[in-house]
N, C-alpha and C positions, 0 to 999 in steps of 0.2 A: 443582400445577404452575401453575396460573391465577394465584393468589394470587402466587407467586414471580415470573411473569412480569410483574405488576403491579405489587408492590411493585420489580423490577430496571428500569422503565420510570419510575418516580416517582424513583428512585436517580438516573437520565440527567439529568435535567432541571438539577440544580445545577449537573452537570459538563457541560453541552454550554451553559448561560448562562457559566458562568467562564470554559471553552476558548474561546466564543466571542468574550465580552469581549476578553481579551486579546490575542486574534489582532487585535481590531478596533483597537484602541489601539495595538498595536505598528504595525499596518500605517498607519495615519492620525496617528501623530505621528512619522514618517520627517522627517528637517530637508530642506530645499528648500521651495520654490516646484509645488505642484502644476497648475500655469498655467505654467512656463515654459514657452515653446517651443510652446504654442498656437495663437499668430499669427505664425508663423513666425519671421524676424529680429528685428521688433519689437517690443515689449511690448507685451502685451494692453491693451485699455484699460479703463479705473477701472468701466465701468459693465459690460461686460461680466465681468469680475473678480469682481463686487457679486452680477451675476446669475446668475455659477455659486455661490458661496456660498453662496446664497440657498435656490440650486437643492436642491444636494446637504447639504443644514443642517450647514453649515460654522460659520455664527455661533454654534449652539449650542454645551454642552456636549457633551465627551467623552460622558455618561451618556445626554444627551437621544440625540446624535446613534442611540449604537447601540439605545437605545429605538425611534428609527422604520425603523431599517434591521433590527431583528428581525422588527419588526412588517410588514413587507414581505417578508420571507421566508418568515414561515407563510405565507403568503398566495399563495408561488409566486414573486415579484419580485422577483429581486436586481437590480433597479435596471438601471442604464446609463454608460456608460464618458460620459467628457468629451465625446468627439465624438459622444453618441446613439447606437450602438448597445450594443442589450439587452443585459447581459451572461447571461441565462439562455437563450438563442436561440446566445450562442457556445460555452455549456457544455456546451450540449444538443446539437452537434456534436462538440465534443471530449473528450466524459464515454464515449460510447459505444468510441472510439478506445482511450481507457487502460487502459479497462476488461478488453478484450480483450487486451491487452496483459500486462497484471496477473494474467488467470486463464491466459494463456498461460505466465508465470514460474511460478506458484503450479501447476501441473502439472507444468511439469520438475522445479521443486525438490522436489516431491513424489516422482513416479516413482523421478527419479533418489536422489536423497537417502534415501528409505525405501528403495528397493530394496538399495543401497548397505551401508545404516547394518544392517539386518534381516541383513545377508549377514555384516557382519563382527564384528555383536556374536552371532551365532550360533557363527562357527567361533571365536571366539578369535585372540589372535595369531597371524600368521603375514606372509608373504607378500601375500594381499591384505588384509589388515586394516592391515601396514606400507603400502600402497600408498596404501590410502583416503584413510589420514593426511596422507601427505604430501601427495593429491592435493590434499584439502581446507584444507591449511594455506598451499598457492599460491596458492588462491581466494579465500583471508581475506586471504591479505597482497596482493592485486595489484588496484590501481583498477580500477572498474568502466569507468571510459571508456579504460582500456591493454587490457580487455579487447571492450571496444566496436570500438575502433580496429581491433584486430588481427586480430577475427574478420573486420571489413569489409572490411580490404585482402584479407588471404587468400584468403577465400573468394565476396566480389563482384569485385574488379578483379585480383588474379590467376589463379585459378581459373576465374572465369565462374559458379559455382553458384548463388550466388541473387545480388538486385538488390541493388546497396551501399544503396540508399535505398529506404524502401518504399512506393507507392503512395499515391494517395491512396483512402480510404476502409479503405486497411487490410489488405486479406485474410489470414486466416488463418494462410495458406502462407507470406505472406511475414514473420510474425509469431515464427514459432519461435528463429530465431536472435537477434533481440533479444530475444524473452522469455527464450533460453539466456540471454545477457547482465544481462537485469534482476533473473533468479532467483540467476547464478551464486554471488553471496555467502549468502544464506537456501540454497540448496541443500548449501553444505557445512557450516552450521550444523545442517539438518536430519539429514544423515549423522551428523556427532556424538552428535548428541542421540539420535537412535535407536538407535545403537551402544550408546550411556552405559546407556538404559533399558534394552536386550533384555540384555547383559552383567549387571546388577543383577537384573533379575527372573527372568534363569532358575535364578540359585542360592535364589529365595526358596521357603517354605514350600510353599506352592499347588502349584509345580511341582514339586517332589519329591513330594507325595501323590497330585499326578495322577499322574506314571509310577508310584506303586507302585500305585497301582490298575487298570494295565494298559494305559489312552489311548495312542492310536497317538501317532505323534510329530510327525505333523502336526494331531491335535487340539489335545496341549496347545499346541502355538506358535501355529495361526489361531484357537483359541476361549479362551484363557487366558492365553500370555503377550504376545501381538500387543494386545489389548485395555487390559492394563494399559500396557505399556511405552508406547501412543499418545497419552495424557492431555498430557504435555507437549509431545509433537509436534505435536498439535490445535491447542493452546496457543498455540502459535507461529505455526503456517499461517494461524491465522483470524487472529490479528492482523496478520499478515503483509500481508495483501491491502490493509491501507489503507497502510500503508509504502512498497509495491511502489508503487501508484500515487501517494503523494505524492514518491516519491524518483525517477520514472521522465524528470525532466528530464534529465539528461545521455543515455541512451539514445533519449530521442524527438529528443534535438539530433543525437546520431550517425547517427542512420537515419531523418532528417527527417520523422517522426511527429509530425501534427499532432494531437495532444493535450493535456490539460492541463496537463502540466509545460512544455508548450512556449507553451501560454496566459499561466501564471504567468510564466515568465521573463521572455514581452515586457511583458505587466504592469507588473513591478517596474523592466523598463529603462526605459517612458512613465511611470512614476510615476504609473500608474491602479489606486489606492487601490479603489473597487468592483470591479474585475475578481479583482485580488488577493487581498479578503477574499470573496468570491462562491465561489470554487474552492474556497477554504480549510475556508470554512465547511461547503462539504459533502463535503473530505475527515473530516472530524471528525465529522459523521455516519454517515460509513463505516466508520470506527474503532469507533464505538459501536454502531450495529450487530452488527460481530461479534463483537463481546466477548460482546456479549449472546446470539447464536447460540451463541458457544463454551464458556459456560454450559450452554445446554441439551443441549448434546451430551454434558458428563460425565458426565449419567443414563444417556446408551444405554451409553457405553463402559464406565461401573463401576457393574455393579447394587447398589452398597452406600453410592451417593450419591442422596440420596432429597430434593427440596425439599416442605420442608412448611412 
């Protein structure tokens, strides 16, 4: 297992240099002027101009540049926006924000979604198994911000139930219905998926040998067929979690959650090139992360996957 987790950390390194690169290029050869609008109506002037360039090794290369901006982030420093502040001081505020947010979806869609998918690839066809379907094919087909929207008016400003916007610092409580929001697409993918696997594995071998062997019926489903059929739902959820938080802008914009999709967008409106790649970068470490946790979890779930 040692060996495997070392040789899957040596793996990272080419793809979090290349993911990284490229996010740094796309973000820093955006066409504009990264100084417009700095000195207000006027144009900045030539020396000040020289001296953010300077600043931010602009004169360099594309190669050199992202050479000192990696080397500054081992390091802990993603630098500083044009106007001086740190932008690891504004991540370190709004990282914790998405975050909750993110494990708040990745719970519903889990709950709901396995509970769901577990229920109707057991009974087969019917009534709720037609139900499911349909519910989940409204969820796949219907924007996330029409369903942003709708929950908001509903149930903050006509209703009264919870607050159309949610506080600052976040709580919990007031988190659930946007994370409903933020899961609700991965939650009805999760529902399928589990459905597709529990349906396929209960006709497999394994499970016809455990009932003739007498296993109650709730063994084989929590210690034999729940196990296999979860490999791809694992699959999914763990990857999930960097998704959720890179895609959680249009949600943190409808329930004015100040987090990092809401970091990013103003970002990309001031054309603040380090703030934008700073986020970025360490959604991409998030990604990689759990791939590499979701990895280690197919040993627990199927004793017949061995890294040696």
């Amino acid at each position: 297992m040692g060996r495997y987790i070392l040789r899957r950390l040596l793996q990272l390194i080419p793809v979090l240099i290349g993911t990284t690169f490229l996010i740094y290029f796309l973000v820093w050869s955006l066409p504009g002027d990264p100084f417009a609008g700095k000195c207000g109506d006027r144009p900045c002037p030539d020396a000040y101009i020289n001296a953010m360039r300077e600043k931010f090794n602009l004169n360099d290369s594309i190669f050199v540049q992202y050479g000192k901006y990696m080397l500054n982030v081992l390091q802990g420093n993603f630098g500083e926006t044009f106007n001086g502040i740190q932008v690891g001081e504004r991540i370190a505020l709004a990282f914790p924000v998405t975050l909750k947010l993110a494990v708040v979806a990745l719970v519903v869609e889990a709950l709901i979604g396995l509970t769901a998918g577990i229920l109707t690839g057991l009974r087969g066809r019917g009534f709720l198994d037609n139900l499911v379907l349909v519910s989940t094919l409204f969820l796949i087909s219907l924007p996330t911000f029409v369903t942003g929207f709708v929950l908001q008016i509903l149930l903050g400003l006509e209703w009264g139930i919870i607050k159309p916007t949610v506080q600052s610092g976040a709580p919990w409580s007031q988190l659930i219905v946007p994370g409903f929001v933020l899961g609700s697409l991965s939650m009805a993918y999760v529902t399928r998926l589990t459905r597709t696997a529990i349906a396929e594995n209960k006709r497999a071998d394994y499970v016809r040998t455990a009932t003739a062997k007498g296993l109650t019926q709730r063994r084989i489903v929590g210690v034999h067929l729940l196990r296999n059929s979860a490999i791809p739902v694992i699959t999914f959820l763990g990857t999930d979690l960097g998704a959720l938080m890179g895609g959680a802008i249009i949600t943190e914009g409808i329930f004015d959650i100040k987090g990092i999709g809401n970091l990013v967008y103003r970002a990309v409106l001031s054309k603040e090139g380090v703030m934008a790649t700073g986020v970025i970068t360490l959604l991409v470490l998030v990604y990689l992360l759990m791939n590499l946790i979701v990895d280690l979890l197919y040993a627990v779930l199927d004793p017949r996957i061995r890294y040696d």
